[in-house]
C-alpha positions in Angstrom: -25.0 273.3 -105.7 -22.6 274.8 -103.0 -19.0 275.5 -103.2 -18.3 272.1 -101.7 -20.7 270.6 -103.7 -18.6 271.9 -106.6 -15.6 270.6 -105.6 -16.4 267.2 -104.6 -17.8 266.8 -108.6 -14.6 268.4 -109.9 -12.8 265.3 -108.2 -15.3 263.1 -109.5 -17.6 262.2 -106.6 -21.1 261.2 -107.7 -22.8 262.2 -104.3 -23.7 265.7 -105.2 -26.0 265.0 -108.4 -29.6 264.7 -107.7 -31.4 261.0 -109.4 -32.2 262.3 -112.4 -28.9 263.8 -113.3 -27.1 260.6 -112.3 -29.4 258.6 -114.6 -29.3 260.8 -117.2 -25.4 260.9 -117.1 -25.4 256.8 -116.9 -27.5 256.9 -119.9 -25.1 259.1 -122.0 -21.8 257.0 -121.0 -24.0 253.4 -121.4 -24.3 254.4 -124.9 -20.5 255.8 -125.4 -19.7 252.2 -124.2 -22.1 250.4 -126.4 -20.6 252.1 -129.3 -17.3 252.3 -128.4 -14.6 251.2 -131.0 -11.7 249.7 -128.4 -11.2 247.6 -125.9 -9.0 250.3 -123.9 -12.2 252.4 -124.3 -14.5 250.1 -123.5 -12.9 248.9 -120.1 -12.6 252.6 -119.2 -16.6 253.3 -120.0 -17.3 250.3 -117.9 -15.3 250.7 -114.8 -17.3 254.5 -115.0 -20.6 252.6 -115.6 -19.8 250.7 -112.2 -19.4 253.5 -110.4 -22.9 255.0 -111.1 -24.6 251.8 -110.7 -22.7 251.6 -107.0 -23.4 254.8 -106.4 -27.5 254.4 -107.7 -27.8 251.2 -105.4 -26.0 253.2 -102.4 -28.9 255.8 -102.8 -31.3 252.6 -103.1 -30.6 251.0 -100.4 -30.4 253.9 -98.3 -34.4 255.1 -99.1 -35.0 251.1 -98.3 -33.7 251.9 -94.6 -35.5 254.7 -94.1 -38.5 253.5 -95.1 -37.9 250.3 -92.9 -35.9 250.9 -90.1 -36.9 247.7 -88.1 -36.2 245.4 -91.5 -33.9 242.5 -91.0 -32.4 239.6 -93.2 -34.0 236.2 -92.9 -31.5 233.7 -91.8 -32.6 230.0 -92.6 -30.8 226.7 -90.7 -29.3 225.8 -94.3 -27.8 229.1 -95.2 -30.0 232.7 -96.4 -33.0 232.4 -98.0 -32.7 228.8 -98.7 -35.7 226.5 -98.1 -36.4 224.3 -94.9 -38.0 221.7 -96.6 -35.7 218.9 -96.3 
């Protein structure tokens, strides 16, 4: 990790951990949550929790463009991926 790499963690950015660690961290504070005694707590575990799972599907989604750059959304005449047969 680089000096800015450093930084950005100490203010709580999630970019600079590889996969694994950002699992392995979500792991840890799923279960502080499941065990957690308040509801102060608990709210405060979760908004956490939130933030790696936006951060996991960023990455996610990211990989999916790279690996199909020319993908697009299907767009029915009643609304996305609803059926046609009427």
């Amino acid at each position: 990790m680089g000096i800015f790499d450093s930084i950005a963690r100490g203010l709580g950015s999630l970019r600079p951990l590889s996969y694994a660690e950002l699992e392995d961290e979500r792991e840890a504070l799923r279960q502080r949550y499941v065990s957690s005694d308040t509801i102060r707590e608990s709210s405060i575990l979760y908004d956490r929790l939130r933030r790696y799972d936006i951060e996991m599907t960023r990455r996610a989604n990211e990989v999916y463009e790279r690996d199909n750059p020319d993908a697009t959304t299907r767009h029915r005449e009643h609304g996305w991926y609803l059926p046609n047969d009427d």
